[in-house]
C-alpha positions as CSV (number, residue, x, y, z in Angstrom):
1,X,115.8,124.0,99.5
2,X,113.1,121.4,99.2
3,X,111.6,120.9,95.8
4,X,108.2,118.8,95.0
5,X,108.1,117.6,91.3
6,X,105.2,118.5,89.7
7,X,105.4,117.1,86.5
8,X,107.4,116.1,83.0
9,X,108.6,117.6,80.0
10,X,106.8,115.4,77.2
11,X,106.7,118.0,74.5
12,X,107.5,120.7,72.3
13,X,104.7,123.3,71.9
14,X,105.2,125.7,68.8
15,X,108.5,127.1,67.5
16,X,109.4,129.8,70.2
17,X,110.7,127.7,72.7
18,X,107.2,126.8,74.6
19,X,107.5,123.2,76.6
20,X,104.3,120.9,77.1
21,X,104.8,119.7,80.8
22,X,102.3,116.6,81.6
23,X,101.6,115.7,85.5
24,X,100.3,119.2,86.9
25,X,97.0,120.1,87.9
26,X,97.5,123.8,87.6
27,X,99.9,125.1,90.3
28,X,101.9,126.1,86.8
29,X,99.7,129.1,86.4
30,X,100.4,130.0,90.1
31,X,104.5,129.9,90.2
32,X,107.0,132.5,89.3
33,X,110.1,130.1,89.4
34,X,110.6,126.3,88.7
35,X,113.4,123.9,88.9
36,X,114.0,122.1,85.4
37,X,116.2,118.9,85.6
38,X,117.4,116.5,82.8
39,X,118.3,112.6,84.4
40,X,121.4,112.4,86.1
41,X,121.4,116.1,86.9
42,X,120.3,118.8,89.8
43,X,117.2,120.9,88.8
44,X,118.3,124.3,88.2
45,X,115.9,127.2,88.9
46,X,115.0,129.9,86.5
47,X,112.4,132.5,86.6
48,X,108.9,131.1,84.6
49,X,107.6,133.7,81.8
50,X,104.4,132.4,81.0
51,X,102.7,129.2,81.8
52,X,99.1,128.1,79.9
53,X,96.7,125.4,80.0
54,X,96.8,123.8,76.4
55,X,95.0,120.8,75.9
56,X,95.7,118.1,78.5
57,X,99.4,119.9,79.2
58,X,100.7,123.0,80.4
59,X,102.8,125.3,77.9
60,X,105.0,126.8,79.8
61,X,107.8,129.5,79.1
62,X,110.9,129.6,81.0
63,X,114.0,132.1,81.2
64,X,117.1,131.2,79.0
65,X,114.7,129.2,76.4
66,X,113.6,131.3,73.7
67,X,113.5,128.5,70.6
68,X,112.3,125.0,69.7
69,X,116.1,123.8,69.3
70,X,117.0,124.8,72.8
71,X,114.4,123.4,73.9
72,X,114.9,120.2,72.6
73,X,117.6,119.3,74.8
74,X,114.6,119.4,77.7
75,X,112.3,117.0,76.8
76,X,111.7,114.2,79.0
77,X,113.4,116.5,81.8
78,X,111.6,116.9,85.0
79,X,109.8,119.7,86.1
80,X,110.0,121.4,90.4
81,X,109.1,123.6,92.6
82,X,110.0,125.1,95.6
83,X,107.7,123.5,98.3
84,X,107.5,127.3,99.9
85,X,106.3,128.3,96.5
86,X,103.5,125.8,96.7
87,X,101.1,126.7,99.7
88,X,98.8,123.8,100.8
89,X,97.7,120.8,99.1
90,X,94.3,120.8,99.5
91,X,92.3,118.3,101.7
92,X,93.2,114.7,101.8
93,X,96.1,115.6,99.6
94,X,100.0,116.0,100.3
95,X,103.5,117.0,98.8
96,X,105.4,113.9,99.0
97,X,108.6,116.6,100.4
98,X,106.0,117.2,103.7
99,X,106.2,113.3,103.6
100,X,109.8,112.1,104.1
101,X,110.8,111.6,107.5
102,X,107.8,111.3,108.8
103,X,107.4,108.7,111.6
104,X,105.2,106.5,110.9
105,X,103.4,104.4,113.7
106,X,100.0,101.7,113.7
107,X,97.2,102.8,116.0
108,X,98.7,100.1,118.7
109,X,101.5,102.9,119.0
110,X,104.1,100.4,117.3
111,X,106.4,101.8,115.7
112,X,106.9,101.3,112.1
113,X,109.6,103.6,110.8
114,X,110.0,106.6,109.2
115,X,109.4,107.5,105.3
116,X,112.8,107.4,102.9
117,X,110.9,107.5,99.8
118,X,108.0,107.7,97.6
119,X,106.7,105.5,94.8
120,X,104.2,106.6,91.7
121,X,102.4,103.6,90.9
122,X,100.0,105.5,88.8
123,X,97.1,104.2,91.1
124,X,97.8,104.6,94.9
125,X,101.1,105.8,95.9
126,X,103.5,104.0,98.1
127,X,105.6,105.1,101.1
128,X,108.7,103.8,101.7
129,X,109.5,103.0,105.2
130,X,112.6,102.0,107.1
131,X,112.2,101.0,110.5
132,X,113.5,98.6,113.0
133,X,111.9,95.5,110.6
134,X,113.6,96.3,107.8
135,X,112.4,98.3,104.2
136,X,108.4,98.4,104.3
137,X,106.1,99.4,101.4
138,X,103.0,101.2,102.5
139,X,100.2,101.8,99.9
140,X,98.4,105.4,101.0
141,X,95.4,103.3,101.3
142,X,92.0,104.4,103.5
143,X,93.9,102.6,106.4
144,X,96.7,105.3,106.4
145,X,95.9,108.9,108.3
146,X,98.6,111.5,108.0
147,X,98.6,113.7,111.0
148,X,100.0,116.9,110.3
149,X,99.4,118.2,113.7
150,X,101.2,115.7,114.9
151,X,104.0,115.3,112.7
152,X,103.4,111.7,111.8
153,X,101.9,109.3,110.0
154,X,99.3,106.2,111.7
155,X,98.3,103.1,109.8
156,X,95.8,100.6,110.8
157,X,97.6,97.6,108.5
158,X,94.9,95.3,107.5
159,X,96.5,91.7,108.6
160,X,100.1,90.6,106.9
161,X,100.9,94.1,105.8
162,X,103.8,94.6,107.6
163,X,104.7,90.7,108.0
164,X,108.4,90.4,106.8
């Protein structure tokens, strides 16, 4: 079960149990199920009863939360989705979940390594990649294609990138 976090608890809306989830640009108003998960714990699905633009959040009602109190106990939590629940990203855009374990090669045909992990930067993203010289951080910059087709990832590194 892969699951793509799409955003944040960050606050209460109203008395009736209502969260305010931050991070999404809309695929809230398209799901029937999401994954909440406090730190230090597995999301756990439950079926999603109503989910609303309001402001610059989303309110959003989910099964087994039905007042403010309860739903205290989920703010800060994060919010998922089934990646089969999500369709596609649009152009130019990706899940990081179709990410990881991607190879990733430069356009020489060296090969790089493959993705471990993803870092929000809160500007360009950053692929993590382990490969043959060690942990490399990869900004998803102009001079990085992903080729779905192909199942992999090419960089053109602009000089020093990938110097140790």
């Amino acid at each position: 079960m892969a699951l793509v976090r799409i955003g944040r608890i960050v606050r209460l809306v109203g008395l009736e149990g209502l969260l305010g989830v931050a991070g999404t640009e809309g695929a809230l108003g398209t799901l029937r199920r999401v994954a909440l998960g406090r730190p230090g714990e597995a999301p756990t699905l439950r079926r999603l009863l109503e989910a609303r633009p309001q402001g610059r959040l989303w309110a959003v009602r989910v099964e087994g939360i039905s007042d403010r109190t309860a739903a205290e106990s989920w703010l800060s939590a994060e919010v998922w989705a089934l990646r089969e629940d999500l369709g596609e990203a649009g152009e130019g855009k990706y899940f990081w979940a179709d990410l990881e374990g991607l190879p990733v090669v430069t356009t020489a045909g060296e090969e790089v390594g493959r993705v471990t992990g993803l870092v929000e930067t809160g500007g360009v993203d950053v692929l993590v990649v382990d490969g043959p010289r060690g942990e490399r951080l990869l900004p998803l910059a102009p001079y990085v294609e992903v080729d779905r087709v192909a199942g992999r990832i090419v960089v053109n590194p602009p000089e020093g990138l990938l110097d140790p």
